[in-house]
N, C-alpha and C positions, 0 to 999 in steps of 0.2 A: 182264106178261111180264118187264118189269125187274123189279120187286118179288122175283119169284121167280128170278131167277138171282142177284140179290142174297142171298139166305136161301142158296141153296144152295151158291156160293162160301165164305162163311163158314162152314158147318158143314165143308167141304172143309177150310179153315184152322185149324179146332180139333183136327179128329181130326188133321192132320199133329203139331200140335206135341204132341199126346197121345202120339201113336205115337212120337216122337223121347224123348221123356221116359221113358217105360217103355221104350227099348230101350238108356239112357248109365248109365256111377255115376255117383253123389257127389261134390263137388269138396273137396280139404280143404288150407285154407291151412298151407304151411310157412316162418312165419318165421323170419328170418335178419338178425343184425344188421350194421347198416349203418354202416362205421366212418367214413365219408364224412358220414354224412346226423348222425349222432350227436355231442354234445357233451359233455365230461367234467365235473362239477360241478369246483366251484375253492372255496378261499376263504369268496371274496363274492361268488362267481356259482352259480344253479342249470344243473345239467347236464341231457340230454335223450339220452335211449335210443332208438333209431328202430330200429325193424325191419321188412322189405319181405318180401315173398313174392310169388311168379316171375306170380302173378296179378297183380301190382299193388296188392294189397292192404298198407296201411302200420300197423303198432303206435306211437305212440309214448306213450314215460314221462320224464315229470318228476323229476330227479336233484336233490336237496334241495342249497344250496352245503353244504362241510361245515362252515363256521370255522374262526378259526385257532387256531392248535398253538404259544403264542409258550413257549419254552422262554429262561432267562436265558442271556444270549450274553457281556455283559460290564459288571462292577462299579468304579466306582471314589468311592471314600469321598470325602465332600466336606472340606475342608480348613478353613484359619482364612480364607483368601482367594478361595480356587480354588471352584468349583461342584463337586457330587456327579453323578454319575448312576446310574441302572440298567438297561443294555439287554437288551432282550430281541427273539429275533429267533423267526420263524416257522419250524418248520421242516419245510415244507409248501411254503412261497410265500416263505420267505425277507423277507418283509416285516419291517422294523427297527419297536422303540419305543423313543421313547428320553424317561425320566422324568427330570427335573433335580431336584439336591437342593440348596439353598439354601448357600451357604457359612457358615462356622459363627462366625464373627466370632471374634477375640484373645480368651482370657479370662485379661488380666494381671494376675496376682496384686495385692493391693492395696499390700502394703510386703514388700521386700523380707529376708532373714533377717541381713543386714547392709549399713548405707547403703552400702556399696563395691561393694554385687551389682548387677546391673540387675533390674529386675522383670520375670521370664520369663511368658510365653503358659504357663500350666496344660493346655492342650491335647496331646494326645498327639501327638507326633512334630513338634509345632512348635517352631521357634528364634527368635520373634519375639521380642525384647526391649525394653523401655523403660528409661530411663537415667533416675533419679531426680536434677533439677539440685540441685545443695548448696542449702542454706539461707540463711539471711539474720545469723547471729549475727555477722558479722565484717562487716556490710555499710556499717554508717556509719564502721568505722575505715580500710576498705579501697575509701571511695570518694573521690575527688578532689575538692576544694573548697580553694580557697589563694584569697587575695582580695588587693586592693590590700589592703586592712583590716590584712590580714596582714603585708605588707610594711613598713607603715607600722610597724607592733608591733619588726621587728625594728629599722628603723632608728631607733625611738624606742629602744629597749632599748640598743643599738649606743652611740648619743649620750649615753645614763647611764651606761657604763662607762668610756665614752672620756675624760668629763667628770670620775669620779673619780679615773681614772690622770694628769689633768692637774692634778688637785689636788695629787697626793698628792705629798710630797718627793721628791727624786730619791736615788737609792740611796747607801748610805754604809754599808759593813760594818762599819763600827766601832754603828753605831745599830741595824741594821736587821738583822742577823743572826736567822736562825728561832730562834724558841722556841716550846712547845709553848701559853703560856698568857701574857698580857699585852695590853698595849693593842695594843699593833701586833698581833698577833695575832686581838685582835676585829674592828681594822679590819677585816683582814684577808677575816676570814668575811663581814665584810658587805660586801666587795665581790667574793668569791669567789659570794658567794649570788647577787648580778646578773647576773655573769658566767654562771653556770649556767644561770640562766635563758634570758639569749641564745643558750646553748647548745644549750639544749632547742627556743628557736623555730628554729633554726637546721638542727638536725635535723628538725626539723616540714617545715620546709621539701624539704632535701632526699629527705625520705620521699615529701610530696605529688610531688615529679618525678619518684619511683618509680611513683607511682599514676598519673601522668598520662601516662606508658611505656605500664602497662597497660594501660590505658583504649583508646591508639592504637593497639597491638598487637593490641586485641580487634575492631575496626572503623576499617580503615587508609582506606575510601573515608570519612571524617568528616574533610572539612575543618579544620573545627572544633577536635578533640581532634588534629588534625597541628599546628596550629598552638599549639597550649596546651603540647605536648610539646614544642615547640623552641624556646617561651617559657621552659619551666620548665627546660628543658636550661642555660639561659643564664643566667637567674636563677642558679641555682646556682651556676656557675663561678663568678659576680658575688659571691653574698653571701658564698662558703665563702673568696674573697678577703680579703673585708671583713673578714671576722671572722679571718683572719691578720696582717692589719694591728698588731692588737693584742699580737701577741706579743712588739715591741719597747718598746712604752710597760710592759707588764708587766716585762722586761729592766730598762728605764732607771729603773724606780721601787722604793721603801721596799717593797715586796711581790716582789721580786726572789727570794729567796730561799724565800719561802713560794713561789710561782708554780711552781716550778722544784725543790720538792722531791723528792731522791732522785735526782735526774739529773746526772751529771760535767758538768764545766765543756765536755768534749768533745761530748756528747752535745746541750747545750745549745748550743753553737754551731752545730753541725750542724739542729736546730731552728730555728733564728733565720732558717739560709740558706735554708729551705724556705721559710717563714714569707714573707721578702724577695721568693723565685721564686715563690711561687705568688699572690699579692698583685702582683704586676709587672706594670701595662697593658698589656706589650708581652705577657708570658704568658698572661693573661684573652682579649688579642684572637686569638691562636694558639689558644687554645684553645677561644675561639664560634666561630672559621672550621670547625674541626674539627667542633665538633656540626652547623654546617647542613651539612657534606660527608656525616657520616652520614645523615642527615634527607633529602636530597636522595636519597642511595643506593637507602635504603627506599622512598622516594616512588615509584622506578621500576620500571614494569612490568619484569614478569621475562624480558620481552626483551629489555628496553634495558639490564638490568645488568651485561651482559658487554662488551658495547658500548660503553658509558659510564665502564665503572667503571677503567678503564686512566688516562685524565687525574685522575678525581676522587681517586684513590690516590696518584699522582705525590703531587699538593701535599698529603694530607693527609701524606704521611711527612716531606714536607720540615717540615711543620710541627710534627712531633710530635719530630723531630730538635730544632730548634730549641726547644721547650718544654724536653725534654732538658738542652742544653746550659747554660739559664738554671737550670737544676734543680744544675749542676756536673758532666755526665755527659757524656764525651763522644759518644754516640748514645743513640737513643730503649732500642734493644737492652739496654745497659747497664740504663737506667735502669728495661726492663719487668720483666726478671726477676729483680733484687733488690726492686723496689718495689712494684711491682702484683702480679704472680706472686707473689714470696715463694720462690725458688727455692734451695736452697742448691749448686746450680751454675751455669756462665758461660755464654754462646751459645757460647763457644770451647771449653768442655767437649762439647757438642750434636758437634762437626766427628767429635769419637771415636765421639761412640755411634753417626752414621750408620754408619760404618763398619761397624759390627757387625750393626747393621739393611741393608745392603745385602749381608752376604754371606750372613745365618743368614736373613731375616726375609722381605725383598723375595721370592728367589723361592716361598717357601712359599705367599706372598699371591697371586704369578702363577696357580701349580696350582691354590688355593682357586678364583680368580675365573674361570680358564677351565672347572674342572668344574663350578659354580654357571650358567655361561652355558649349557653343554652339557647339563644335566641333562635328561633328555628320557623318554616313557614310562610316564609318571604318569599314575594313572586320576582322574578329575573326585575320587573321592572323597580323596583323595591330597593333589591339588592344595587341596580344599575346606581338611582339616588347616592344610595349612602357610599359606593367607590367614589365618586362623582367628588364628596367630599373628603372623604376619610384614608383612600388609599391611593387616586390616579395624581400624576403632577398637575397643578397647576400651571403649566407651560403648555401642555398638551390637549386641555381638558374645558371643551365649551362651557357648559353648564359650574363647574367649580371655577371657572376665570371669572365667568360674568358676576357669580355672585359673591364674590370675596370682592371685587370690585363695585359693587352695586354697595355694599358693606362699608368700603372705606370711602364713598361718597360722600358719607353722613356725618364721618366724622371727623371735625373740625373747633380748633379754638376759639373762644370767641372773649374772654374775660381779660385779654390784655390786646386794648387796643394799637400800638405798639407793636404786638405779632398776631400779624394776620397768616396764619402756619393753617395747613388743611391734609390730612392723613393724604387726602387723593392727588393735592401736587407735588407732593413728596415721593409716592409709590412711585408717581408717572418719570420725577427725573430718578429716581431709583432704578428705575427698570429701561429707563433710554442711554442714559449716559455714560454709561461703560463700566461703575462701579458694583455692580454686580456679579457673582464667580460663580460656576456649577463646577462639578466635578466628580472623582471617585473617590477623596475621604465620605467617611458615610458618618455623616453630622450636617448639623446647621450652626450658623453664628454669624454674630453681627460683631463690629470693631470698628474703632478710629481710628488709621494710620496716625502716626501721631505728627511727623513734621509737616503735611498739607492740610491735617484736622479734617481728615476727611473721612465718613464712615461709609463701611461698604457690606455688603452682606454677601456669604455665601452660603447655598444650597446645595447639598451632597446627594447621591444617587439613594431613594429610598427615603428622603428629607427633604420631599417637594411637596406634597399634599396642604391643602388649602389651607389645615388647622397651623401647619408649620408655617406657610406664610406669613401668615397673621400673626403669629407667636414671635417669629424672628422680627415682625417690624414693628412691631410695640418696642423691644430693645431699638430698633434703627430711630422710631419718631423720636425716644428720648435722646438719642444723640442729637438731632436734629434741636430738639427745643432748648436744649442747657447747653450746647456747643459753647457759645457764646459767655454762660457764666463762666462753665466747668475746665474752659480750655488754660486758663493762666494755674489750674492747678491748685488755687485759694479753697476750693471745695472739693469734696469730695461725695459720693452717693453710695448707700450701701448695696452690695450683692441685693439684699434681700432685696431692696427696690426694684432694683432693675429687673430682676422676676417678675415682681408686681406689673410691670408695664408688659409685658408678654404674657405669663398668663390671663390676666386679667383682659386682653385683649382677645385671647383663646374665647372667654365664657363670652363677652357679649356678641364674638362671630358666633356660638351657638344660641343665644339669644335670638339674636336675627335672622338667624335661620327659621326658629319656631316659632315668630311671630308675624313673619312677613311673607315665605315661601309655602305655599298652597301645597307641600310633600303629603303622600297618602300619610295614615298615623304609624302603620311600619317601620316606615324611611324614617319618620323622625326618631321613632323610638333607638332604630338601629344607628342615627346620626347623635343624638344624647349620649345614650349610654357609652358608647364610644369614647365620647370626649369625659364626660364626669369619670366614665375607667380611668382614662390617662392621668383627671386632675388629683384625685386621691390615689393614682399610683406613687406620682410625686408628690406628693404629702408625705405617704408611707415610705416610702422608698430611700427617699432622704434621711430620714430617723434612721432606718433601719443601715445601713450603708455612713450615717455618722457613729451610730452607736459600735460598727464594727473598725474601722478607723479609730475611733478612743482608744477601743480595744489592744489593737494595735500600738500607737504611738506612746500609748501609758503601759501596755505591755502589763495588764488589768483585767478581767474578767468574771465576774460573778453572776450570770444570770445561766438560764438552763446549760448544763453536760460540763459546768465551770471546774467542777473536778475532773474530768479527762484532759479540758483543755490545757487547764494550769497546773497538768498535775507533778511535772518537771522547775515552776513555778515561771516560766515564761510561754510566750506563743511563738510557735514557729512555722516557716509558709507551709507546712506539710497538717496545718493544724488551720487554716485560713477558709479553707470550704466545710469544715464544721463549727467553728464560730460563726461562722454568716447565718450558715442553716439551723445553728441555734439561737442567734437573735430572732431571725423568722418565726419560729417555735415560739416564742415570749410574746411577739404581738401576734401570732394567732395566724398569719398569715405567711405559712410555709410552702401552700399552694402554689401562691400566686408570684412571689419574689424568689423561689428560688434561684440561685448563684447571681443576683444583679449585680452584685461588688464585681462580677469578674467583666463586665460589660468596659475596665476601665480607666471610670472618671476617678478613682484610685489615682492612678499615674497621671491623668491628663489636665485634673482639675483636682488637686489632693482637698480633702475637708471643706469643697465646695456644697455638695446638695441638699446639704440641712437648708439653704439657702431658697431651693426649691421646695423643700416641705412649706416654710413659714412663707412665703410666698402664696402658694396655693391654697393655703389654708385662708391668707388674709384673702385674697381676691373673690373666693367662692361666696363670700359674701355677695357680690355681685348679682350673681344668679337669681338669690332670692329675693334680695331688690329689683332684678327686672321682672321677674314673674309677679308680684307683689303690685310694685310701685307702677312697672314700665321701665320698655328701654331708654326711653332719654333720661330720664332718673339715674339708674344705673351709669349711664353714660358721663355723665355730669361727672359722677362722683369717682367717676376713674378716670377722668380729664385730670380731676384735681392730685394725683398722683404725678401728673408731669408739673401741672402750674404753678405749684406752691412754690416752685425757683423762684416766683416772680413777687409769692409775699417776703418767704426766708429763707433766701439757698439754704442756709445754715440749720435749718431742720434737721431734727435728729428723725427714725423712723418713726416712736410713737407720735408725735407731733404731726406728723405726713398724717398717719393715719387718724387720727384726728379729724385732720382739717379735710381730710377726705370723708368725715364722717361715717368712720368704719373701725368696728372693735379690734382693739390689740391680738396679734397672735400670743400675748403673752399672757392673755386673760382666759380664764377655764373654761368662761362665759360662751365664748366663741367657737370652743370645741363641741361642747352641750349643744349649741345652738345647730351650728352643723349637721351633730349626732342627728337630731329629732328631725330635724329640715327631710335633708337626704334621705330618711329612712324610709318616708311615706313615699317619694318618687320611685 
């Protein structure tokens, strides 16, 4: 009975769901996709498509990632120093690559097209340069070696002379009158042959305390070579004594006459008194105080020299006064600028020409140095120009090497055929041959050793820039051109020239600059002013810097605050930084020169840079002849500043200037002229 109610329920349950079946449709899914359930491929990812339908039923598909799209975003070329790269960005996902390209190292040429060039980086758009150092040909004459050995030689030499003039009879004109040929005569030579000799070690001598200057100038922290320098400073005074000594035994002896040929009786006495002064224990000792006061100077760091140098100055004037006086002079003043300078004016001439420079000159300098401070507005590349010339070395410096040398190309002798001399092969064995010095005194200067007659230049750290070049080698070429008169000593040339030949070579490298190099008018303006600053600084600066020195060595004063200073009736060093800054006050320019006295050339160079006023003053003429006339105009006429050797060594300055066809610094004419020139630049 179960059995069969069992069978018959389920056939009940089949036909239902038959019957259901045969009486519905079809069901048909409608997908839709689903921006929720779905993922967009990327990249570096695969995407997924999801699609739903209202059954429930779900599709989905696998979205491949797609990769990336890196298109180049940005390039930068690798350098001699710098890395390269090449970026590339996606741009799809924005994802950055970034490939490095290795820097490309210097590729400096291996010699240069003339030793005066630096060896430039062959690389495109680099300014790398390398300085090729001189060579060695000048290296054993121009290094310092002086021995006891040495000394010994001269006072052996010294004791063979002195020992023949003690032999020899003492003078009697009726015996011993010159003749051209006789016994007395041969003595003569062979004791004139001794004496030569001691002459030569004697300049051996003084040469080597040239080289041992050097040496200390090149490496001032050398104990060592400080002390060999202020050995051989003293030596000197000593033996150049010694060997004056001699001048009276040559007087009192049968050789009187030969000794002393071609010389007036006038002349000769005036020898004798030098001879007597500079030989004098109490002069020698004056004047070793003097060398350790400079030595001392030097020795101090460049803080303590302003600080220090007020007492150390005191005594050195009073001593150099005193030297002076034993000399027959009454101040050292007298004595610098007829004897050392070579001046053919007085310091009492100098009272006039400020005059002229405080009313034409000073203020042009004022406007110069206030638009120079004010110059403002320059773009880096601008700026770049004017370091290029005004402040990077020359050693270092592509763009300022090329064109101080593109500079001394030009310029060249041409009016004595006889010397075929050219600025550029003189630079070139300048700068290869070993006679050339750098270092850590901070200056520049040129000199002729004196026993190989050889001149050499050194540049100090901060005294390399292009305008110094060119400054320092206007002094070097004159040594070069007159070696040959000036070396027997027959002539002489004044301070004031030898400026001439240096600045004057300063204005027409600025000339050349603004008429040959294509600099935006920024640069040039910023490369002028620069320079015309410097040259009426030393115009000014000179005046100002002698008229405190007069001050000084006359122990004198009258112009602003002269009642405070004098009001003890002398100056003392505690009274030396308001005399300065009241001569400043007088010409008007207490801005701009405040404390330059303490910079120094007091001790280094005493009643030197009036030398630098009149100088600058005479050369700036220049300027307005090249802008006017043209540079080769210009050029010419500051050629003839060297050449005139070759019509009359014997020129005195105005004469030079003359024949150079340029106004006297001693005519008002030329300050006026100036005034009005500069004023409108």
């Amino acid at each position: 009975m179960k059995k069969t109610l069992s069978l018959l329920l389920l056939f009940v349950m089949l036909f239902s769901v038959v019957s259901s079946v045969v009486g519905c449709q079809e069901h048909v899914h409608e997908f839709v996709l689903s921006e929720t359930d779905s993922k967009k491929a990327t990249c570096t990812e695969d995407g997924i498509e999801v699609k739903l339908c209202s059954c429930g039923e779900k599709q989905e598909t696998v979205i491949p990632s797609t990769g990336h799209e890196m298109k180049l975003s940005m390039e930068s070329k690798p350098s001699c120093t710098e890395t390269g790269s090449t970026d590339y960005k996606c741009s799809k996902c924005g994802k950055m690559e970034y490939n490095n390209i290795e820097a490309l190292g210097h590729n400096i040429e291996e010699t240069p097209s003339e030793p005066s060039r630096v060896r430039r980086c062959l690389n495109e758009g680099c300014t790398e340069c390398v300085w090729n150092e001189p060579g060695d040909k000048h290296k054993e004459t121009l290094t310092f070696h002086f021995t006891k050995e040495d000394e010994a030689a001269i006072d052996a030499k010294y004791d063979q002379v002195k020992a023949l003039l003690d032999a020899a009879p003492k003078y009697d004109p009726a015996l011993h009158a010159y003749a051209e040929t006789g016994a007395l005569a041969d003595e003569y030579k062979a004791v004139d042959a001794v004496h030569t000799e001691l002459y030569d070690l004697v300049m051996n001598a003084m040469s080597q305390q040239q080289l041992a200057m050097v040496a200390y100038y090149c490496d001032m922290k050398n104990t060592e070579l400080e002390e060999t320098y202020s050995y051989m400073m003293d030596y000197q005074t000593a033996v150049i004594a010694k060997f004056y000594t001699l001048s009276r035994p040559f007087y009192d002896s049968c050789y009187r006459d030969f000794y002393y040929y071609g010389m007036t009786e006038e002349e000769i006495n005036a020898f004798l008194f030098d001879s007597d002064a500079i030989s004098n224990p109490e002069y020698t000792a004056l004047k070793e105080r003097n060398n350790a006061i400079e030595t001392e100077f030097l020795a101090l760091p460049g803080s303590e020299q302003g600080e220090k140098l007020p007492a150390l100055y005191e005594e050195f004037a009073e001593n150099n006064n005193k030297m002076a006086q034993l000399m027959g002079y009454d101040n050292y003043l007298e004595y610098a600028y007829e004897n050392v300078y070579g001046r053919d004016y007085t310091y009492e001439d100098v009272a006039q020409l400020a005059g002229y420079v405080k009313t034409h000159i000073a203020p042009v300098f004022n406007d110069l140095y206030t638009t120079f401070r004010n110059l403002t507005g320059y773009t880096d590349e601008e700026l770049a120009i004017y370091n290029s010339q005004c402040t990077k070395p020359f050693f270092t410096n592509l763009e300022g090497n090329t064109t101080v040398n593109d500079y001394i190309d030009l310029m060249a002798f041409d009016s004595n055929p006889d010397k075929v001399i050219t600025f550029s092969d003189e630079f070139n064995k300048l700068m290869s041959e070993g006679n050339m010095f750098r270092g850590d005194y901070e200056g520049a200067f040129v000199t002729t050793i004196y026993a190989p007659n050889l001149p050499i230049a050194y540049f100090g750290k901060g005294y390399d820039n292009c305008f110094t070049i060119i400054h320092e080698f206007g002094h070097y070429m004159n040594e070069v051109y007159s070696s040959e008169i000036y070396a027997d000593g027959e002539y002489s040339q004044s301070y004031d020239l030898l400026e001439m030949h240096s600045q004057g070579n300063e204005l027409l490298y600025l000339c050349y600059l603004e008429q040959n190099k294509n600099y935006p008018q920024v640069a040039n303006t910023l490369i002028r002013t620069y320079s015309l600053v410097n040259m009426f600084y030393a115009a000014v600066a000179g005046f100002t810097v002698d008229a405190f020195e007069q001050a000084v060595y006359l122990d004198q004063y009258e112009g602003t605050n002269a009642d405070t200073i004098m009001a003890d009736g002398t100056i003392t060093a505690d009274e030396y930084n308001l005399l300065y800054d009241s001569i400043c006050l007088d010409y008007g320019i207490e801005d701009a020169l405040d404390g330059y006295w303490k910079y120094g050339m007091t001790i280094t160079s005493p009643c030197y840079y009036v030398s630098y006023s009149v100088s600058a003053l005479s050369v700036m003429q220049l300027y307005e002849v090249a802008q006017t006339d043209g540079f080769d105009v210009a050029r010419e006429q500051y050629l003839k500043l060297f050449t005139y050797v070759d019509e009359d060594p014997a020129m005195g300055m105005q004469d030079i200037l003359e024949y150079a066809g340029m106004l006297s610094f001693t005519d008002e004419k030329l300050y006026s002229d100036l005034g009005a020139y500069f004023k409108k630049k």
